[in-house]
LOLOTI-738239 format. One line per 2 residues: number of its first residue (from 1); their letters; for each residue z, x, y of C-alpha. Coordinates in pm, whole numbers, plus 50000, padded with zeros to 5 digits. Layout:
NUM	a	Z:X:Y  ... .
END
This chain:
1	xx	38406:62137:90980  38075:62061:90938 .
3	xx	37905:62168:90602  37514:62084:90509 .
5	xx	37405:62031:90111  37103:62106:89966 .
7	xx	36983:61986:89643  36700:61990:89393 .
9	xx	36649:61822:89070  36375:61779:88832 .
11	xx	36397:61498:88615  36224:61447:88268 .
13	xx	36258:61091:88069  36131:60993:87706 .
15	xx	36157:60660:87570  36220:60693:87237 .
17	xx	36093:60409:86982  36304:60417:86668 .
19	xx	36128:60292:86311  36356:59955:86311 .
21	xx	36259:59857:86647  36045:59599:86490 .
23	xx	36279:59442:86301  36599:59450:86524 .
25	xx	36485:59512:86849  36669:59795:86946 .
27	xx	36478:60021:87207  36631:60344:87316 .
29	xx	36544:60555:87597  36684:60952:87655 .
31	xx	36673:61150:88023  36695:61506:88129 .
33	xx	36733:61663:88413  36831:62032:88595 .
35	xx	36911:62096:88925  37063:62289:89164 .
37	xx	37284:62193:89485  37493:62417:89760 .
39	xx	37825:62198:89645  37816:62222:89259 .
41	xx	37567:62524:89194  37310:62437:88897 .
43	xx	37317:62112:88681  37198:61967:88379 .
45	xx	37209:61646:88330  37149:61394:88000 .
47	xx	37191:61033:87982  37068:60781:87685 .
49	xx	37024:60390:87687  36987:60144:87418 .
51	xx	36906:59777:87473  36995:59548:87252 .
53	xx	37215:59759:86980  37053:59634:86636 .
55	xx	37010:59309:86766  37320:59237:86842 .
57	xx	37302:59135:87220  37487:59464:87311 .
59	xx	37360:59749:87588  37462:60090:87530 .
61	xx	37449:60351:87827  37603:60717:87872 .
63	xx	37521:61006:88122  37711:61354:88137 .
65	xx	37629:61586:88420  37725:61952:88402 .
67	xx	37744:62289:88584  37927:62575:88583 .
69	xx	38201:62430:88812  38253:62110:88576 .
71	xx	38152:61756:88475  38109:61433:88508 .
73	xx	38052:61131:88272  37999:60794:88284 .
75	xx	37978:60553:87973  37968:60152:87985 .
77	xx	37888:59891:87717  37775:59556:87802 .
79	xx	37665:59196:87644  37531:58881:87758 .
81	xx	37438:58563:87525  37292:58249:87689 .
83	xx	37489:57993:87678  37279:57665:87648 .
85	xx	37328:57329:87841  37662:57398:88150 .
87	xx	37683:57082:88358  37491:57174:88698 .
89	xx	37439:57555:88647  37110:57627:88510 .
91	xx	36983:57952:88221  37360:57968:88233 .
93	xx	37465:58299:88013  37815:58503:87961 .
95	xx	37860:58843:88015  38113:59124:87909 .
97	xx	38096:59468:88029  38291:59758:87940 .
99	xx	38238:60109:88190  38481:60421:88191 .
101	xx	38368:60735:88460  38541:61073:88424 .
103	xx	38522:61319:88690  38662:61702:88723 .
105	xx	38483:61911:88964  38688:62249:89052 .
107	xx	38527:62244:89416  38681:61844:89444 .
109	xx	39048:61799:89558  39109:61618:89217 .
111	xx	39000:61501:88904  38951:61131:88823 .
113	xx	38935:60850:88589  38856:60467:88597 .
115	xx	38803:60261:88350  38666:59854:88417 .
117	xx	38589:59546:88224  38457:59184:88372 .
119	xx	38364:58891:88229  38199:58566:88321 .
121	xx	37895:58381:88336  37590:58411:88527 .
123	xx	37314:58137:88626  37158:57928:88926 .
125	xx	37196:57645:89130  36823:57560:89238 .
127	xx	36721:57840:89408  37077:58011:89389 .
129	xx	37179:58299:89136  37542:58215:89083 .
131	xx	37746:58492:88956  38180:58386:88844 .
133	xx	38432:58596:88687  38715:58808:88670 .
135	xx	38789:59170:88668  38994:59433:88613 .
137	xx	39016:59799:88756  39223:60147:88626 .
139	xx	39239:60438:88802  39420:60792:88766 .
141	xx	39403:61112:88983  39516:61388:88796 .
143	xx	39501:61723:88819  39429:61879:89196 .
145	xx	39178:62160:89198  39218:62229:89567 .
147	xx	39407:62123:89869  39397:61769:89936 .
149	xx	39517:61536:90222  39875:61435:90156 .
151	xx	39714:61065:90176  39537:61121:89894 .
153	xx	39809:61298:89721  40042:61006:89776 .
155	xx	39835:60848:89535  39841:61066:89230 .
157	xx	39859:60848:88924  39748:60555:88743 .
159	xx	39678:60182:88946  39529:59913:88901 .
161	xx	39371:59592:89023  39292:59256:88864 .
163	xx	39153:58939:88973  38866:58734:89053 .
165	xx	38470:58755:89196  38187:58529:89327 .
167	xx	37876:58598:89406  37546:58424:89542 .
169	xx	37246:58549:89556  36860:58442:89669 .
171	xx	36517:58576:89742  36154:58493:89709 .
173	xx	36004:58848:89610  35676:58835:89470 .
175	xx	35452:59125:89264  35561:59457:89107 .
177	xx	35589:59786:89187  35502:59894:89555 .
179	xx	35316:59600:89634  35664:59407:89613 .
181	xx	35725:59188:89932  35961:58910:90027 .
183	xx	36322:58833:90139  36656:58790:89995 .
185	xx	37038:58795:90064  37357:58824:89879 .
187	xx	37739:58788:89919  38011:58876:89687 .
189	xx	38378:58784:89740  38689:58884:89556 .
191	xx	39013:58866:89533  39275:59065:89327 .
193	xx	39620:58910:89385  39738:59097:88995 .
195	xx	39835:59477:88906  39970:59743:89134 .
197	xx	39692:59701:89407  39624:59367:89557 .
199	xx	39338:59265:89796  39053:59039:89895 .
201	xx	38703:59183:90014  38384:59051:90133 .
203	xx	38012:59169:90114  37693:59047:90276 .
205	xx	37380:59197:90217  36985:59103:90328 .
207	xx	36675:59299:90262  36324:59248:90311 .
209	xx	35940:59373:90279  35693:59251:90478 .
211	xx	35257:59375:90455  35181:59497:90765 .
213	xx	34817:59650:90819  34610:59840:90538 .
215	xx	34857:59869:90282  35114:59944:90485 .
217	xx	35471:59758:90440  35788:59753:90645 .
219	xx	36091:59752:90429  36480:59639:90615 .
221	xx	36761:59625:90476  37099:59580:90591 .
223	xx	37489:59501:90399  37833:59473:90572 .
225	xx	38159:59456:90426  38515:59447:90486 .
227	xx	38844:59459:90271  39221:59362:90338 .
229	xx	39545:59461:90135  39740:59121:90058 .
231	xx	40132:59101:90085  40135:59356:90364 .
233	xx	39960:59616:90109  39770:59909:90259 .
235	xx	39460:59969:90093  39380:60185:89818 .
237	xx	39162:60495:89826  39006:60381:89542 .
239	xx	38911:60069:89694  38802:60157:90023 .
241	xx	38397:60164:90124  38278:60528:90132 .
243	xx	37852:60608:90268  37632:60877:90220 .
245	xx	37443:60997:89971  37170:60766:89861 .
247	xx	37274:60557:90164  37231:60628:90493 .
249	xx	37019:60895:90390  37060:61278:90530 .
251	xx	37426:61261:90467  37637:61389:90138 .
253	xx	37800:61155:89939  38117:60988:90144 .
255	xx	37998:61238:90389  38066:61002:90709 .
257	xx	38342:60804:90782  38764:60873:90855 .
259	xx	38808:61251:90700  39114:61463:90723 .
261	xx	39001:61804:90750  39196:62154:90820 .
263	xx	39224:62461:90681  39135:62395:90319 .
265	xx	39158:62050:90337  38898:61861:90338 .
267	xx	38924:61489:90210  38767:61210:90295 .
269	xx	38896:60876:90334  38683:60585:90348 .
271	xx	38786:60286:90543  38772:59898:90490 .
273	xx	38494:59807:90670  38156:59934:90649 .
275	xx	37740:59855:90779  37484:60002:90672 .
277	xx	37115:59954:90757  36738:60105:90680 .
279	xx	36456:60051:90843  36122:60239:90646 .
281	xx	35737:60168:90655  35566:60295:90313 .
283	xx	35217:60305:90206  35082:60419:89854 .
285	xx	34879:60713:89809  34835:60771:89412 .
287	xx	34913:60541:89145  35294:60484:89094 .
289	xx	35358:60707:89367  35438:60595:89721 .
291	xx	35577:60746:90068  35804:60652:90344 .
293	xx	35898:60726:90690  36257:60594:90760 .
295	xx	36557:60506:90982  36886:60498:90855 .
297	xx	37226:60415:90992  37566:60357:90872 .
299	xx	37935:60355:90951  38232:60343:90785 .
301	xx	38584:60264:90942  38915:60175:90976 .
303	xx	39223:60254:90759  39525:60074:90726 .
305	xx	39849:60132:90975  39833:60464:91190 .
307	xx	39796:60754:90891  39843:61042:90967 .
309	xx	39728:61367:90769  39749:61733:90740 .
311	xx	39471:61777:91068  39763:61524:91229 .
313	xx	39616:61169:91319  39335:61048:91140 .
315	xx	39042:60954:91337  38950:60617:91199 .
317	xx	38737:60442:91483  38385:60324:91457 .
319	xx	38094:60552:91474  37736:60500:91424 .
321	xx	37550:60773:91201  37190:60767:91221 .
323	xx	36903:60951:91024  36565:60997:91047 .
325	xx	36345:61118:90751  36074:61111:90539 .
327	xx	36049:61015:90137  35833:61010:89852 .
329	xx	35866:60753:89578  35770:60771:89252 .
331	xx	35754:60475:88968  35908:60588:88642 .
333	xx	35985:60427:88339  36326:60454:88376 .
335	xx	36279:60308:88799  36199:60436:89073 .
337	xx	36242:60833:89165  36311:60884:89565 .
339	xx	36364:61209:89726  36426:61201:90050 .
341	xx	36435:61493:90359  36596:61313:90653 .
343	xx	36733:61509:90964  37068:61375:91067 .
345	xx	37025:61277:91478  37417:61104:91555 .
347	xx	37711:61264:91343  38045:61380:91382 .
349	xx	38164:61742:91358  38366:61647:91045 .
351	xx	38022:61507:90891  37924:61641:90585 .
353	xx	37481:61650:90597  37266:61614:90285 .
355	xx	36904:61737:90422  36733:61706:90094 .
357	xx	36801:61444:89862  36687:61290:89533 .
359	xx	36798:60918:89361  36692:60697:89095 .
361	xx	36677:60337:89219  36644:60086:88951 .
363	xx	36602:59808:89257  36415:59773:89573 .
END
């Protein structure tokens, strides 16, 4: 079953400047936004951040998004100190975040929880960002709204995951805003060998911009990953790569990939490896404002074993979505603003499109 989502948003944000900012820092900053989409009818959203809590090194952040068919929130607390001289790292500093995400849609199979903490320190090695630490991972399914795959059913409960990550980083981008250009990559590796689901996974990602003529720049990007259950584990749905959304564009959110879908059921299923790629050239046209013409393509696939679902044998090989579109880009205080109308041109019939789409990057 095919379906096609539609949504619109408009999105409002204040920073708000409190009279002891002077003396401890502290900066907050509130959003707003209302919206409307084919899957979850209208939405308001609301979302506040505060740097630097009193001056106390802490980052505050909370969002809550809700309609007349539920809610979703998302909360996370984080705090870094430097750390002064560490042997060969360099700007070495240690980190500590706390995040918790709630989710209970009635038009979703089930509603979700999963709360996360890491630790570690972060710094460079010459031109290296070095990034070392551990991690742990909690997740429940609860209640089911609607039918669900019996794969996803078998995993009704709390899990969780624990273990270790590294992760390099480097690039060479120069200015601000839309005149940004350079290259970089980055690779993350981890490994979870403690709690109830155990695995090791592995992420490579490049991007760069380029000036071409006028004011013209070509922007590619690309990231691969892959992840394997140790001890003969299968995989977790809640660890598995899922696409769509905000990437590859003109798709809904884990709209492509392995999907068991029949009847009422409709569930998708990720898979342990994934690519994903964008090609775009963008030129500004007002100030802070910028627009794109874009490529995008991106596959998710293979599960674990030979499962097998309520539409009887899951599909799980590789396929190639692509998407062609258009976007507009515009340079907020709280990043960048990018709605997107991109015309899916290689799917599957179990693909779920997203013609119109809007995101708030806070990257490149």
């Amino acid at each position: 079953m095919k379906s096609v989502i539609y949504a619109v948003t408009a999105l409002v944000a204040t920073s708000l400047t409190p009279a002891f900012a002077q003396s401890t820092q502290n900066a907050s900053q509130l959003t707003a936004g209302a919206g409307w989409s084919s899957l979850y009818g209208p939405i308001g959203t609301a979302g506040i951040e505060v740097a630097d809590f009193f001056g106390s090194g802490i980052d505050l952040s909370g969002a809550v998004r809700l309609g007349r068919k539920g809610y979703d929130t998302a909360l996370s607390v984080g705090y870094s100190s430097e750390l002064g001289a560490l042997g060969f790292l360099a700007n070495p500093e240690v980190f500590v975040t706390l995040d918790h995400t709630s989710s209970n849609w009635s038009d979703d199979a089930y509603t979700g929880q999963t709360g996360g903490a890491s630790a570690g320190v972060v710094g460079s090695l010459g031109p290296i960002d070095v990034t070392a630490g551990g991690f742990v991972k909690v997740n429940k399914i609860g209640t089911f709204n609607t039918a669900a795959s019996p794969l996803i059913m078998a995993e009704r409960g709390i899990s969780w995951t624990a273990g270790g990550m590294l992760g390099l980083g480097w690039d060479n981008f120069t200015g601000s805003g839309f005149g940004r250009t350079g290259s970089g990559v980055a690779g993350t590796f981890r490994v979870a060998p403690l709690g109830t689901r155990n695995f090791v996974s592995a992420e490579l990602s490049a991007k760069t911009a380029q000036p071409l003529v006028e004011e013209f720049v070509l922007h590619v990007s690309g990231e691969a990953g892959a992840i394997r259950g140790l001890g003969g584990q299968n995989v977790s749905v809640f660890d598995r790569a899922f696409l769509g959304g905000a990437a590859p564009r003109g798709f809904g959110v884990a709209g492509i990939g392995p999907r068991d879908a029949t009847g009422a059921i409709d569930s998708p299923l990720g898979g342990t490896n994934y690519l994903l790629g964008s090609v775009e050239v963008r030129r500004p046209v007002f100030e802070r404002t910028a627009l794109g013409a874009f490529v995008d393509a991106g596959s998710v696939w293979r599960l674990d074993g030979a499962p097998v679902g309520a539409s009887g044998p899951i599909d799980d090989s590789y396929f190639l979505n692509v998407a062609v579109g258009a976007a507009f880009y515009w340079d907020t205080q709280i990043g960048t603003v990018n709605f997107a109308v991109a015309k899916p041109v290689r799917f599957r019939g179990t693909d779920q499109q997203n013609i119109l789409s809007l995101n708030l990057s806070r990257s490149f």
